[in-house]
C-alpha positions, -999 to 999 in steps of 0.1 A, spaced: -631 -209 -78 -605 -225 -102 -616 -216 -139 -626 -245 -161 -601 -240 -191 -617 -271 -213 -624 -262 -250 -606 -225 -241 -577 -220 -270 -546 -216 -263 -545 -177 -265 -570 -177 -238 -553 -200 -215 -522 -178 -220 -543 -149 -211 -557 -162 -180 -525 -169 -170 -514 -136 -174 -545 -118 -162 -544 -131 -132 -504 -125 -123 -509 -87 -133 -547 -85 -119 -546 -114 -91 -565 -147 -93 -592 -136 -72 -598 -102 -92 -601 -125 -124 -621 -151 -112 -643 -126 -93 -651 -110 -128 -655 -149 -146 -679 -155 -112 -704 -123 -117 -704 -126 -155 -736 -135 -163 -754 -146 -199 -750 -110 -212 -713 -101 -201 -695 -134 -201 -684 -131 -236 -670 -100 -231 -647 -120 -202 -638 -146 -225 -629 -119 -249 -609 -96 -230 -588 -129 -214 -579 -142 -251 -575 -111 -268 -566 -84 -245 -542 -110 -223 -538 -139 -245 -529 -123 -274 -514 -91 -259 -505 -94 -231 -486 -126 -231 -468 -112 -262 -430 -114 -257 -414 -81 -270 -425 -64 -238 -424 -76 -205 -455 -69 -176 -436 -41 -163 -436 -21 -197 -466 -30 -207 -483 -14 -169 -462 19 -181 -483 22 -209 -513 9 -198 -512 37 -174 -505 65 -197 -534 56 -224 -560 44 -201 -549 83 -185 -557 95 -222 -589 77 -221 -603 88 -189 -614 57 -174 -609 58 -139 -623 27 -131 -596 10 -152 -571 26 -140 -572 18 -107 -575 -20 -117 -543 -11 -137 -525 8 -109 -528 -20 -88 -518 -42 -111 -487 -17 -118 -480 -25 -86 -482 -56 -87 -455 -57 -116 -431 -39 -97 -439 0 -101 -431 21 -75 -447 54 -62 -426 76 -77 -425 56 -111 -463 58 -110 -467 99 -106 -440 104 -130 -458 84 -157 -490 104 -147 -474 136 -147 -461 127 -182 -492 119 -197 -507 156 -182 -490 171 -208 -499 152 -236 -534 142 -224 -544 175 -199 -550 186 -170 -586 171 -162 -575 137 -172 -546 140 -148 -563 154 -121 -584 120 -124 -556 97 -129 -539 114 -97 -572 107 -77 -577 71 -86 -536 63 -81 -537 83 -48 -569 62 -35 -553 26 -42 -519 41 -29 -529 49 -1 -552 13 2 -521 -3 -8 -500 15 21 -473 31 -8 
Protein backbone atom coordinates (compact mmCIF):
# COMPACT_ATOMS: atom_id res chain seq x y z
CA UNK A 1 0.00 0.00 0.00
CA UNK A 2 1.53 3.46 -0.84
CA UNK A 3 0.16 6.01 1.82
CA UNK A 4 -2.02 8.79 0.47
CA UNK A 5 -0.11 11.99 1.67
CA UNK A 6 -2.87 14.66 0.31
CA UNK A 7 -3.91 17.36 2.82
CA UNK A 8 -0.96 15.68 5.30
CA UNK A 9 1.41 18.87 6.47
CA UNK A 10 4.55 19.00 5.86
CA UNK A 11 5.84 17.70 9.32
CA UNK A 12 3.94 14.62 8.64
CA UNK A 13 5.21 13.97 5.23
CA UNK A 14 8.66 14.51 6.77
CA UNK A 15 7.75 11.98 9.35
CA UNK A 16 6.66 9.32 7.07
CA UNK A 17 9.59 9.68 5.46
CA UNK A 18 11.57 9.09 8.31
CA UNK A 19 9.44 6.43 9.87
CA UNK A 20 9.63 4.33 7.41
CA UNK A 21 13.67 4.42 6.72
CA UNK A 22 14.28 3.77 10.62
CA UNK A 23 11.01 1.33 10.96
CA UNK A 24 10.69 -0.04 7.19
CA UNK A 25 7.86 0.88 4.77
CA UNK A 26 6.03 -2.12 5.36
CA UNK A 27 6.18 -1.85 9.27
CA UNK A 28 4.65 1.80 8.82
CA UNK A 29 2.13 1.10 6.39
CA UNK A 30 1.16 -2.15 8.17
CA UNK A 31 0.30 0.15 11.28
CA UNK A 32 -1.56 3.01 8.78
CA UNK A 33 -3.42 -0.41 7.22
CA UNK A 34 -4.81 -1.94 10.74
CA UNK A 35 -5.58 1.59 12.20
CA UNK A 36 -8.97 1.67 12.39
CA UNK A 37 -11.59 4.72 13.35
CA UNK A 38 -10.40 4.67 16.98
CA UNK A 39 -6.48 4.34 16.58
CA UNK A 40 -5.82 6.18 13.28
CA UNK A 41 -5.25 9.43 14.88
CA UNK A 42 -2.95 8.23 17.04
CA UNK A 43 -0.86 7.11 13.60
CA UNK A 44 -1.27 10.38 12.19
CA UNK A 45 -0.02 11.75 15.40
CA UNK A 46 2.94 9.82 16.13
CA UNK A 47 4.15 10.21 12.18
CA UNK A 48 3.92 14.17 12.41
CA UNK A 49 4.95 14.66 15.87
CA UNK A 50 7.05 11.89 16.97
CA UNK A 51 8.91 11.65 13.29
CA UNK A 52 7.95 14.77 11.65
CA UNK A 53 8.81 16.94 14.15
CA UNK A 54 11.46 14.89 15.97
CA UNK A 55 12.75 12.77 14.29
CA UNK A 56 13.47 14.51 11.09
CA UNK A 57 15.05 17.20 13.28
CA UNK A 58 18.63 18.01 12.14
CA UNK A 59 20.91 18.30 15.24
CA UNK A 60 20.99 14.60 15.57
CA UNK A 61 21.32 12.17 13.06
CA UNK A 62 19.12 8.43 12.99
CA UNK A 63 21.96 6.79 14.54
CA UNK A 64 21.94 8.99 17.73
CA UNK A 65 18.67 9.33 17.95
CA UNK A 66 18.30 4.96 18.03
CA UNK A 67 21.08 5.31 21.03
CA UNK A 68 18.68 7.15 22.97
CA UNK A 69 15.64 5.72 22.00
CA UNK A 70 17.03 2.60 23.39
CA UNK A 71 18.10 3.82 26.63
CA UNK A 72 14.68 5.72 27.64
CA UNK A 73 12.24 3.36 26.11
CA UNK A 74 14.74 0.79 28.64
CA UNK A 75 13.74 3.40 31.44
CA UNK A 76 10.22 3.01 30.51
CA UNK A 77 9.87 -0.59 30.34
CA UNK A 78 8.08 -1.06 27.17
CA UNK A 79 9.23 -4.03 25.65
CA UNK A 80 7.07 -3.97 22.83
CA UNK A 81 8.72 -0.75 21.75
CA UNK A 82 11.72 -1.63 22.10
CA UNK A 83 12.06 -4.27 20.00
CA UNK A 84 10.42 -2.09 17.12
CA UNK A 85 13.30 0.26 18.09
CA UNK A 86 16.09 -2.38 18.24
CA UNK A 87 15.29 -3.27 14.94
CA UNK A 88 15.11 -0.12 13.77
CA UNK A 89 18.72 0.42 15.68
CA UNK A 90 19.68 -1.87 13.44
CA UNK A 91 18.52 -0.65 10.79
CA UNK A 92 20.45 2.69 11.38
CA UNK A 93 23.62 1.04 11.70
CA UNK A 94 24.00 -0.33 15.42
CA UNK A 95 25.86 -3.15 15.97
CA UNK A 96 25.54 -6.01 18.57
CA UNK A 97 27.94 -4.95 20.67
CA UNK A 98 26.89 -1.15 20.47
CA UNK A 99 23.35 -2.46 21.35
CA UNK A 100 24.35 -4.44 24.79
CA UNK A 101 26.59 -1.72 25.79
CA UNK A 102 23.78 0.93 25.59
CA UNK A 103 21.65 -1.65 27.55
CA UNK A 104 24.11 -2.44 30.05
CA UNK A 105 24.40 1.37 30.53
CA UNK A 106 20.97 2.09 31.10
CA UNK A 107 20.95 -1.00 34.01
CA UNK A 108 22.65 1.16 36.09
CA UNK A 109 20.65 4.11 35.82
CA UNK A 110 17.30 2.41 35.21
CA UNK A 111 17.86 -1.31 37.10
CA UNK A 112 18.15 -4.41 37.01
CA UNK A 113 14.38 -5.66 36.03
CA UNK A 114 14.28 -3.17 33.27
CA UNK A 115 17.50 -4.52 31.92
CA UNK A 116 16.73 -7.90 32.25
CA UNK A 117 13.75 -7.03 29.85
CA UNK A 118 15.57 -4.92 27.51
CA UNK A 119 18.17 -7.85 27.20
CA UNK A 120 15.25 -10.32 26.44
CA UNK A 121 13.53 -8.30 23.71
CA UNK A 122 17.22 -7.20 22.01
CA UNK A 123 18.26 -10.91 22.34
CA UNK A 124 14.86 -12.21 20.55
CA UNK A 125 15.18 -9.75 17.41
CA UNK A 126 19.02 -10.49 17.40
CA UNK A 127 18.88 -13.56 17.13
CA UNK A 128 15.61 -13.15 14.32
CA UNK A 129 17.85 -10.76 12.72
CA UNK A 130 20.85 -13.42 12.54
CA UNK A 131 23.39 -10.69 14.71
Amino acid sequence: MSMDQDGKSDAWKRGYEARTKVLGKDYVDRAFEQADDFTRDLQDYLTEHAWGASWARPGLDFRTRSMLNLAMITALNRPHELEVHVRGALNNGLTRDEIKEILLHAAVYCGAPAALDAFRVAKKVLGEQGK
